[in-house]
ROTOR-148273 format. One record per residue: residue in one letter; x, y, z of N, C-alpha, C, O in turn; residue number from 1. Coordinates in Angstrom, 3 decimals. Example, Ala and Ser with C-alpha at 12.3 -4.5 7.8 and 13.67 -1.06 7.14 Angstrom:
BEGIN
ATOM  rest        nx        ny        nz       cax       cay       caz        cx        cy        cz        ox        oy        oz   nr
ATOM     A    13.190    -5.690     7.800    12.300    -4.500     7.800    13.200    -3.300     7.800    14.236    -3.319     8.465    1
ATOM     S    12.850    -2.250     7.080    13.670    -1.060     7.140    12.900     0.030     7.870    13.409     1.138     8.039    2
***
This chain:
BEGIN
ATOM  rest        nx        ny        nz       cax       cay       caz        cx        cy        cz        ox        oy        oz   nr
ATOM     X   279.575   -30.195  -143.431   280.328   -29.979  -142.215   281.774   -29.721  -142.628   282.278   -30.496  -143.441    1
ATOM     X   282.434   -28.781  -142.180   283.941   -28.487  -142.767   284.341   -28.546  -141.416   284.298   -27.581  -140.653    2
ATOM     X   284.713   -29.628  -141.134   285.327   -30.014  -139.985   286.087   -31.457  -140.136   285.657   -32.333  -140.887    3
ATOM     X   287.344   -31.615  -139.284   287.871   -32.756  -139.068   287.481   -33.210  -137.848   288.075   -34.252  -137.568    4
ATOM     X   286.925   -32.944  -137.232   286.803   -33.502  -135.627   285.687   -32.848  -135.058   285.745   -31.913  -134.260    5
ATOM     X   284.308   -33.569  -135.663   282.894   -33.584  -134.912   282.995   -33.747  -133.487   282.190   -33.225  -132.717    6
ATOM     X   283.854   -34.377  -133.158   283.838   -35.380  -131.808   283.547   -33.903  -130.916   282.727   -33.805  -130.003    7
ATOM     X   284.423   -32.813  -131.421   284.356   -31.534  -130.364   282.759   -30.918  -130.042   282.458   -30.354  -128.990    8
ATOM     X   282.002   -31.114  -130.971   280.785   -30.561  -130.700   279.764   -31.187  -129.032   278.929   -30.482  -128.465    9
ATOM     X   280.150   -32.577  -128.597   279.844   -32.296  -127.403   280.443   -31.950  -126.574   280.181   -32.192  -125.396   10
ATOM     X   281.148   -31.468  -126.868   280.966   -30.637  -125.761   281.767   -29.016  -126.102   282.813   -28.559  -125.642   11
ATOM     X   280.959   -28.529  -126.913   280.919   -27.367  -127.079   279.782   -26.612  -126.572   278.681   -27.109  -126.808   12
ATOM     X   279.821   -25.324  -125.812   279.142   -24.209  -125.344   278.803   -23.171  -125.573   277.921   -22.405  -125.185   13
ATOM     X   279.985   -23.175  -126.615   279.797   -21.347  -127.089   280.489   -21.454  -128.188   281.455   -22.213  -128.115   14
ATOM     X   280.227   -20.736  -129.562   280.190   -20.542  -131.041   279.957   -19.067  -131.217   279.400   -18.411  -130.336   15
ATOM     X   280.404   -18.502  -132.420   280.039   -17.918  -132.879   278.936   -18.213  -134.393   279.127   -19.231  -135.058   16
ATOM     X   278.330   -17.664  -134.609   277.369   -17.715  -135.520   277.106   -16.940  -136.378   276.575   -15.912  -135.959   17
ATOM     X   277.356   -17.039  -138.116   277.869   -15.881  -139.233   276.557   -16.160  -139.985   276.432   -17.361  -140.224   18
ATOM     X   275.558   -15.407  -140.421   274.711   -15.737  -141.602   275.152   -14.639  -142.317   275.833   -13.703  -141.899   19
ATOM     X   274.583   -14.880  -143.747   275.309   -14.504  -144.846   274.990   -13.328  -145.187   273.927   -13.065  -145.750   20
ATOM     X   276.219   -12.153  -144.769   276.211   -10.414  -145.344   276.451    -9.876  -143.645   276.711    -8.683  -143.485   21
ATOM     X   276.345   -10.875  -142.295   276.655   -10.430  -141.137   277.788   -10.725  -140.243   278.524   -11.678  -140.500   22
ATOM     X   277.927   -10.192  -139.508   278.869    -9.964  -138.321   278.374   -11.648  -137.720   277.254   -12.159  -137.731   23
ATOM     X   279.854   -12.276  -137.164   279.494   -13.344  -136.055   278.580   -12.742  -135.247   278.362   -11.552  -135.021   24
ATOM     X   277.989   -13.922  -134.775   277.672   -13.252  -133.088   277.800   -14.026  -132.524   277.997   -15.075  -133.136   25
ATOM     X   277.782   -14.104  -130.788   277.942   -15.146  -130.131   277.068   -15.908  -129.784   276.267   -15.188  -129.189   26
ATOM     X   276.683   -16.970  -129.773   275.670   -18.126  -129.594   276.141   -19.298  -128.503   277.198   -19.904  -128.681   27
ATOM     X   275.430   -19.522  -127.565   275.540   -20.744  -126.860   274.896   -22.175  -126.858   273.694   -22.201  -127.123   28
ATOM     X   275.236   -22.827  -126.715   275.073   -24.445  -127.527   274.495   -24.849  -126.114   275.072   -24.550  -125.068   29
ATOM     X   273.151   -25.644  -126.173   272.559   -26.074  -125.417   273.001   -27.214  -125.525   273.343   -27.844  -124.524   30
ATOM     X   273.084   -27.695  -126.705   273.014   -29.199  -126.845   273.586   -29.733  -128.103   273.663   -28.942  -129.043   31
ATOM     X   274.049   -31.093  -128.292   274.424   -31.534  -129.856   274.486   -33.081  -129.855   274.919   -33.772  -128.933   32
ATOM     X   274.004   -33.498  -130.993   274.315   -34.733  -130.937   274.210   -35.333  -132.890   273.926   -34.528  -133.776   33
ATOM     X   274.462   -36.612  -133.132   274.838   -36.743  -134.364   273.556   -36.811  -135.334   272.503   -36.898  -134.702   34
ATOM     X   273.444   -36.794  -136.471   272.199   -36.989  -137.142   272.358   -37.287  -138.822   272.325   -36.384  -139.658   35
ATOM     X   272.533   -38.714  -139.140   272.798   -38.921  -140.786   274.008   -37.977  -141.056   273.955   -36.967  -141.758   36
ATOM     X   275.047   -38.420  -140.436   275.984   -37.759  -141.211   276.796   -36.651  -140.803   277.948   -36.275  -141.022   37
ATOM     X   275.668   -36.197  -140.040   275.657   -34.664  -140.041   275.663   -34.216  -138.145   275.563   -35.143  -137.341   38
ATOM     X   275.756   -33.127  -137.768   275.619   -32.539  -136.133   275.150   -31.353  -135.867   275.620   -30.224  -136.007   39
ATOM     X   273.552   -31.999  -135.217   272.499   -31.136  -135.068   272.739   -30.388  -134.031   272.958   -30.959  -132.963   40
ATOM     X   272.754   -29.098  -134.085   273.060   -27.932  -132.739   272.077   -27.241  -132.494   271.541   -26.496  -133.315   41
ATOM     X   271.557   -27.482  -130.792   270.389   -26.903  -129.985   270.984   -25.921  -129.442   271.938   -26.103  -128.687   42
ATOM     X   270.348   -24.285  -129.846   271.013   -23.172  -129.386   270.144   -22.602  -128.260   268.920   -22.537  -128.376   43
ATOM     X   270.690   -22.260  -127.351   269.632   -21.319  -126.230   268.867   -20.506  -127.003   269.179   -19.898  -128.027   44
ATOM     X   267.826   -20.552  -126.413   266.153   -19.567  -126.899   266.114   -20.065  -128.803   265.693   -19.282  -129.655   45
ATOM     X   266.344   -20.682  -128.947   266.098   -21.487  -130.486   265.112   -22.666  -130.011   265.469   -23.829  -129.823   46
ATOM     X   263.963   -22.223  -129.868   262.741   -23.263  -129.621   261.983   -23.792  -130.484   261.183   -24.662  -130.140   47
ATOM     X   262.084   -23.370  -131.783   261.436   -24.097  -132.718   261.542   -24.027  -133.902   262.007   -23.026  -134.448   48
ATOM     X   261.114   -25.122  -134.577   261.729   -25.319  -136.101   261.383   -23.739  -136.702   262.221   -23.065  -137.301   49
ATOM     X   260.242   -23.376  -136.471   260.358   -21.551  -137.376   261.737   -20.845  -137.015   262.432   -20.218  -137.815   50
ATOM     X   262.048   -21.090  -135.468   262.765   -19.729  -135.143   264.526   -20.666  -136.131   265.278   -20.180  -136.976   51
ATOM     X   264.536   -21.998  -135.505   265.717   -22.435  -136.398   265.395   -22.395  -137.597   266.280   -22.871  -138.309   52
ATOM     X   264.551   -22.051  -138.122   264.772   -21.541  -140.124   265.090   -20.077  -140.475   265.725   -19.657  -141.442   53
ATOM     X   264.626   -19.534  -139.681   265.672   -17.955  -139.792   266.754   -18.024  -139.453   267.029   -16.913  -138.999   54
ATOM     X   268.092   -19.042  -139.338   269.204   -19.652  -139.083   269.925   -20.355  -140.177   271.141   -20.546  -140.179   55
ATOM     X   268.869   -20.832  -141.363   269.380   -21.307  -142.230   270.253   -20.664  -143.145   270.030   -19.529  -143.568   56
ATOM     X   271.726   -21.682  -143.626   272.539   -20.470  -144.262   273.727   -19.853  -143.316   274.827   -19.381  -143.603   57
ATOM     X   273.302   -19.980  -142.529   274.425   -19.186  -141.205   275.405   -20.375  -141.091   275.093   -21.558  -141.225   58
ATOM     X   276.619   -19.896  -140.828   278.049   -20.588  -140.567   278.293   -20.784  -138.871   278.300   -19.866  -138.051   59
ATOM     X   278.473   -22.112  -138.614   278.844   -22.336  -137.179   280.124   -22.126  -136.947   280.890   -23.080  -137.081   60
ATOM     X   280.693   -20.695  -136.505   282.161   -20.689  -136.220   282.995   -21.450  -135.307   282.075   -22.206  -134.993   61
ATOM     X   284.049   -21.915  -134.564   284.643   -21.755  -133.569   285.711   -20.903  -133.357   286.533   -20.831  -134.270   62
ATOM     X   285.863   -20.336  -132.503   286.688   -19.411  -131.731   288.488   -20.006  -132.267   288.997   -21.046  -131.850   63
ATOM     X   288.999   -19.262  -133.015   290.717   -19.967  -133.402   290.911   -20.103  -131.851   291.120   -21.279  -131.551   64
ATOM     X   290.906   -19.485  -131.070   291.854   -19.942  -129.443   291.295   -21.529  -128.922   291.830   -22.215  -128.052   65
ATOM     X   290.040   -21.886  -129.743   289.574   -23.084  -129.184   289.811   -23.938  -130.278   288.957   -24.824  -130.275   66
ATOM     X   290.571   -24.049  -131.175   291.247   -24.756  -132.437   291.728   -26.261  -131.298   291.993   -26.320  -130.097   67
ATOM     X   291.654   -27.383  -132.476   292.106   -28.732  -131.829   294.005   -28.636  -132.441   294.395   -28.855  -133.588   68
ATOM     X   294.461   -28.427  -131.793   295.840   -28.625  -131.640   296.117   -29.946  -132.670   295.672   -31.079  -132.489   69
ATOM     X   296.935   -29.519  -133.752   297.283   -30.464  -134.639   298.464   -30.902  -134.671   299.348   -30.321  -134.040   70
ATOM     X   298.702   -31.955  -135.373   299.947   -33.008  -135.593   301.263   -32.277  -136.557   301.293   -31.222  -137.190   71
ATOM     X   302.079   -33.127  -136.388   303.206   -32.013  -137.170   303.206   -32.437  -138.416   303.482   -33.615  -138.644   72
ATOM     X   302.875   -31.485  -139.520   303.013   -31.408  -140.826   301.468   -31.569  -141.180   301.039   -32.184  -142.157   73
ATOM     X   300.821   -31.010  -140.362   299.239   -30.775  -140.112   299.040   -29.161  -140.358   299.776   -28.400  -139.731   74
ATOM     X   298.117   -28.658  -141.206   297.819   -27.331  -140.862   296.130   -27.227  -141.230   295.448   -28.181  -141.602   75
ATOM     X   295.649   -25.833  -141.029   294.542   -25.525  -141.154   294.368   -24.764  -142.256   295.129   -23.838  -142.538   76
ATOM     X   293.648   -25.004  -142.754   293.265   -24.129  -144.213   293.632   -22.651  -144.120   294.407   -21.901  -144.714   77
ATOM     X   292.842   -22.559  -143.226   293.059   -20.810  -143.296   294.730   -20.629  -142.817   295.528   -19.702  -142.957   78
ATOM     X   294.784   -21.368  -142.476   296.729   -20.893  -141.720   297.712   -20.417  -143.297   298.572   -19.543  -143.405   79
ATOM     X   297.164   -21.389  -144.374   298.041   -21.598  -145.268   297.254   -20.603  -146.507   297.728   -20.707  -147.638   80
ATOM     X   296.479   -19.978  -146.377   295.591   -18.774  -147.148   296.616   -17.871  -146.571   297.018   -17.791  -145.410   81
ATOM     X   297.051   -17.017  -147.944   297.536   -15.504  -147.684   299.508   -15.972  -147.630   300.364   -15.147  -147.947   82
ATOM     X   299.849   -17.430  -147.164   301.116   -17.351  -146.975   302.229   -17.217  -148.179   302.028   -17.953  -149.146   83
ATOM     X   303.561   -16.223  -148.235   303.762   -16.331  -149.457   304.727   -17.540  -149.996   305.433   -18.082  -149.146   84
ATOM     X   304.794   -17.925  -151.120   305.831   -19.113  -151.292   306.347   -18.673  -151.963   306.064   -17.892  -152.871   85
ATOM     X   307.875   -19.444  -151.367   308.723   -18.972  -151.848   309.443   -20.469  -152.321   308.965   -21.575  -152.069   86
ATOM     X   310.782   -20.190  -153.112   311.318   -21.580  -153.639   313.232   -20.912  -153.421   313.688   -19.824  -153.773   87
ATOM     X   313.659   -21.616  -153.002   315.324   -21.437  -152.879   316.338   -22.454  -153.482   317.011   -23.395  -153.062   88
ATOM     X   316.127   -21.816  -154.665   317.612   -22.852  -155.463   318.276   -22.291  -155.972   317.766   -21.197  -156.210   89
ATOM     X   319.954   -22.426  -156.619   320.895   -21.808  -157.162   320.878   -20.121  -156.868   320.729   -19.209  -157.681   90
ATOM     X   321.116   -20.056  -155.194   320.857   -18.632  -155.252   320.119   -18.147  -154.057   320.068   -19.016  -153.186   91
ATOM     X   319.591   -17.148  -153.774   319.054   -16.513  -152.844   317.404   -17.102  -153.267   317.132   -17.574  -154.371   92
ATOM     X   316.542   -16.968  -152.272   315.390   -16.970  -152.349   313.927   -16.358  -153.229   313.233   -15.617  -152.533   93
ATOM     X   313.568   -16.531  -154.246   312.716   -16.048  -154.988   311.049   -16.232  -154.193   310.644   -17.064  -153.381   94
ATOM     X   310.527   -15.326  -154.699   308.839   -15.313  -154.324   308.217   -15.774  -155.603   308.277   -15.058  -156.602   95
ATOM     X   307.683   -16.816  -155.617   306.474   -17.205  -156.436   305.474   -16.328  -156.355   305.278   -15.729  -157.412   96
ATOM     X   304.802   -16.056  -155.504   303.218   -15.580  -155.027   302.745   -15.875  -154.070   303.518   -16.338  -153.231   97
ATOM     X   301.287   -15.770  -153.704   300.508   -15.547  -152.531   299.761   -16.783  -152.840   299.472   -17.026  -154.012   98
ATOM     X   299.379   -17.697  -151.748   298.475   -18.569  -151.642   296.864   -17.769  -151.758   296.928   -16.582  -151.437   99
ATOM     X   295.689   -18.174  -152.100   294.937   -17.682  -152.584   293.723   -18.661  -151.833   292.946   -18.284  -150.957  100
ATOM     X   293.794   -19.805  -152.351   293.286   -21.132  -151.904   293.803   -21.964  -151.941   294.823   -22.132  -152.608  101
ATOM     X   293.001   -23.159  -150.880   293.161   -24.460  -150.933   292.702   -25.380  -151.748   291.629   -25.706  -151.241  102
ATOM     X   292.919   -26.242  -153.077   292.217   -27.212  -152.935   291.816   -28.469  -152.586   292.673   -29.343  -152.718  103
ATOM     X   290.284   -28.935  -151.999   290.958   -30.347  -151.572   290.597   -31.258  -152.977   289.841   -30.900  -153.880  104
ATOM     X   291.170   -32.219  -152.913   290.945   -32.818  -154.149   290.848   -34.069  -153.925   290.918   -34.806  -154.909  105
ATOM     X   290.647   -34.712  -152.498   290.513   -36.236  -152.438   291.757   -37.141  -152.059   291.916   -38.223  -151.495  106
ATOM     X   292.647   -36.071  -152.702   294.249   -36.965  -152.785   294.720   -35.984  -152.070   294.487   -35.520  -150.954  107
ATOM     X   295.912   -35.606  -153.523   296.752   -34.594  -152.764   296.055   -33.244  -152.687   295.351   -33.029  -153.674  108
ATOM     X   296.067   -32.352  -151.843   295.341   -30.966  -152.150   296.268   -30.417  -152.960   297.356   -30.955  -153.169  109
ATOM     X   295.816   -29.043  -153.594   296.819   -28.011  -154.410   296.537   -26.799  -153.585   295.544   -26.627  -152.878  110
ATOM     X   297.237   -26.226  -153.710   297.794   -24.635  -153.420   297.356   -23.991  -154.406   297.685   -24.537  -155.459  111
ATOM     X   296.358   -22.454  -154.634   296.060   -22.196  -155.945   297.212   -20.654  -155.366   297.072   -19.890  -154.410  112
ATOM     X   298.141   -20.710  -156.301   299.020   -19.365  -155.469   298.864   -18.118  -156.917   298.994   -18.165  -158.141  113
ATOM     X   298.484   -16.995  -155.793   298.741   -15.988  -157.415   300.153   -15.633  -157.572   300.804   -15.084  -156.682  114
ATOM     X   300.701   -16.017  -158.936   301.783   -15.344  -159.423   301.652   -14.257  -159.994   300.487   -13.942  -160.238  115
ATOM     X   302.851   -13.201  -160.456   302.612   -12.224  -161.175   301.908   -12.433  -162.122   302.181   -13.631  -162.209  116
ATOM     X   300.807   -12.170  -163.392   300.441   -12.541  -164.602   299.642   -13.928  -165.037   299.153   -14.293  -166.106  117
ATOM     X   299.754   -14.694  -163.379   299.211   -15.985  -163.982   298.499   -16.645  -162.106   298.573   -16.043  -161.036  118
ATOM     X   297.928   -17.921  -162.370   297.790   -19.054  -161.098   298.832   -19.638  -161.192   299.115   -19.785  -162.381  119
ATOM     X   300.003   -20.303  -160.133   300.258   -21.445  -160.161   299.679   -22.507  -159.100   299.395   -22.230  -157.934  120
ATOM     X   299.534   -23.950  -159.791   298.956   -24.778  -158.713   300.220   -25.597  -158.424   301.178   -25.802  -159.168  121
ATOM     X   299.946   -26.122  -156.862   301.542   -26.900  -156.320   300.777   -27.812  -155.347   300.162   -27.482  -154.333  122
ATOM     X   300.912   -28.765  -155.762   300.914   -29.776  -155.005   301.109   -29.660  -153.083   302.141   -29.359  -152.485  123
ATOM     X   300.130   -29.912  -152.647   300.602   -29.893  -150.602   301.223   -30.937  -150.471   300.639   -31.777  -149.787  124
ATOM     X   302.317   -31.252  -150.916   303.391   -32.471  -150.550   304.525   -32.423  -149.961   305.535   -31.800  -150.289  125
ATOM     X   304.324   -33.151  -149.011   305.961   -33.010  -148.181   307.293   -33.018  -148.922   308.385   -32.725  -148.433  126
ATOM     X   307.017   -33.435  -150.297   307.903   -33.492  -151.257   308.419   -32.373  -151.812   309.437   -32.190  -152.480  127
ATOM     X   307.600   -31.687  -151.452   307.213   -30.390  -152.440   307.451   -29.045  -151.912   308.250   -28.157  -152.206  128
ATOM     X   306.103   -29.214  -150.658   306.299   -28.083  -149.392   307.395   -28.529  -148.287   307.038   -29.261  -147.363  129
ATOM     X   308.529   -28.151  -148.374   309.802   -28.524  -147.911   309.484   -28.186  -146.228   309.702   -28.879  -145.234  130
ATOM     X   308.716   -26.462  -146.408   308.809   -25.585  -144.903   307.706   -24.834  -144.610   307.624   -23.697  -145.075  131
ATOM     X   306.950   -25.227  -144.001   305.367   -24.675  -144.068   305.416   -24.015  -142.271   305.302   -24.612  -141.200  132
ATOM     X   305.629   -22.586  -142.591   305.372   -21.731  -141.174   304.269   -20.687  -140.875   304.507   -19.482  -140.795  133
ATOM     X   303.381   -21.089  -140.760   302.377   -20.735  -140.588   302.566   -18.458  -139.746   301.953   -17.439  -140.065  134
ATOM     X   303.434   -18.655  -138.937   303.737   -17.736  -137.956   303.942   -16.572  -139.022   303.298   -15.527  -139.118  135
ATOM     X   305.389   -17.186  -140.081   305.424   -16.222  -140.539   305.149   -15.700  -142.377   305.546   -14.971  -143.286  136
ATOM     X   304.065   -16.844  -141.936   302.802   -16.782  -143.326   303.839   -17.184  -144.583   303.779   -16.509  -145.610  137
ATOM     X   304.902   -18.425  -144.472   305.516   -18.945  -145.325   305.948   -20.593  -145.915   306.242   -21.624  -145.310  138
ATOM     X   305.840   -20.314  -147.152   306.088   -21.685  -147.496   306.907   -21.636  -148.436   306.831   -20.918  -149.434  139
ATOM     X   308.039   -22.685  -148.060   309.229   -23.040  -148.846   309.203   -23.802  -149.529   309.194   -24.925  -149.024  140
ATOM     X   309.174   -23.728  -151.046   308.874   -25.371  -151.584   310.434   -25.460  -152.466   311.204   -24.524  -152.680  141
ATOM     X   310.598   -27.034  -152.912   311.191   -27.204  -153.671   310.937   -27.870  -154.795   311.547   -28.934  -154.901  142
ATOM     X   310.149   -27.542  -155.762   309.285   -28.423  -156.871   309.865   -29.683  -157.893   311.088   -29.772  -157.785  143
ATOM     X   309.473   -30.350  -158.540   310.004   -31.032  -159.144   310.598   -29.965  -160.670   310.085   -28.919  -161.067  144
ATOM     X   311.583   -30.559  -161.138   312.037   -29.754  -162.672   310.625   -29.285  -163.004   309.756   -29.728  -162.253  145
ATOM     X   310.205   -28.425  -164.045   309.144   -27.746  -165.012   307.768   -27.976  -164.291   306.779   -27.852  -165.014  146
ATOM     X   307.508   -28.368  -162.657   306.170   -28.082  -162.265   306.004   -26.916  -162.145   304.996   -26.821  -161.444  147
ATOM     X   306.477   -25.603  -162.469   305.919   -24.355  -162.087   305.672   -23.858  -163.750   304.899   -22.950  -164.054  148
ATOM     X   306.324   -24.487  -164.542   306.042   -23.993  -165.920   304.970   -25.323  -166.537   304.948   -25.700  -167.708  149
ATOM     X   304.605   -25.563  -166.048   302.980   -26.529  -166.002   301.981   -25.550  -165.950   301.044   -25.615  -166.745  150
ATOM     X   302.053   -24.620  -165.094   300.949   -23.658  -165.071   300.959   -22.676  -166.263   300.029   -22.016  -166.727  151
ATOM     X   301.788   -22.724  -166.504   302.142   -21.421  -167.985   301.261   -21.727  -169.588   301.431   -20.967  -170.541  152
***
């Protein structure tokens, strides 16, 4: 489940639905409830375990306009994919690179950002990520001395 907040699935109605090499499509949620862990979804005209195994593999989307409104200094994975970082010291503003991925790691996540010629990884720390704007796909960090020549 790549979700922070199961709780939304009851009362969800409508999803999109991705299996793998296709287009979403839209799907409506009859029903949901919890199961080991996990949250079993009853789809209209999905009547039986055959027809839900030609389903297996497929991604349960939600709609970004139906996103759970997050806390400040909260973001969403994908918000912070693609944003570029940048770092501002002694001087005008330099570009590191492009965020690429997230990782989670249990603790702190990392940033896997492409630089010219190389990865750098950066820590998701408030310490670190000074200015995280999602809008205009940017992040300001200010790193500790030689964490960017760690990656080298």
């Amino acid at each position: 489940m790549l979700t922070d907040f199961p709780e939304r699935f009851r009362s969800l109605r409508q999803a999109l639905l991705e299996r793998p090499g296709g287009e979403p499509e839209a799907v409506r949620v009859e029903d949901a409830w919890p199961h080991k862990g996990r949250i079993v979804l009853k789809f209209f005209g999905v009547d039986s375990i055959a027809q839900a195994e030609r389903l297996r593999g497929a991604q349960v989307l939600i709609p970004r306009t139906e996103r759970i409104p997050l806390g400040p200094h909260q973001y969403y994975l994908w918000e912070l994919e693609g944003c570029r970082v940048v770092i501002e010291r002694d001087g005008p503003r330099r570009e590191i690179g492009t965020v690429t991925d997230v990782e989670l790691t249990g603790g702190v996540d990392l940033l896997h950002v492409a630089a010219p010629g190389r990865e750098v990884l950066i820590p998701l720390a408030q310490d670190i990520c000074k200015q995280i704007d999602p809008e205009t796909k940017t992040i300001l960090i200010d790193p500790p001395d030689d964490l960017l020549e760690l990656n080298e």
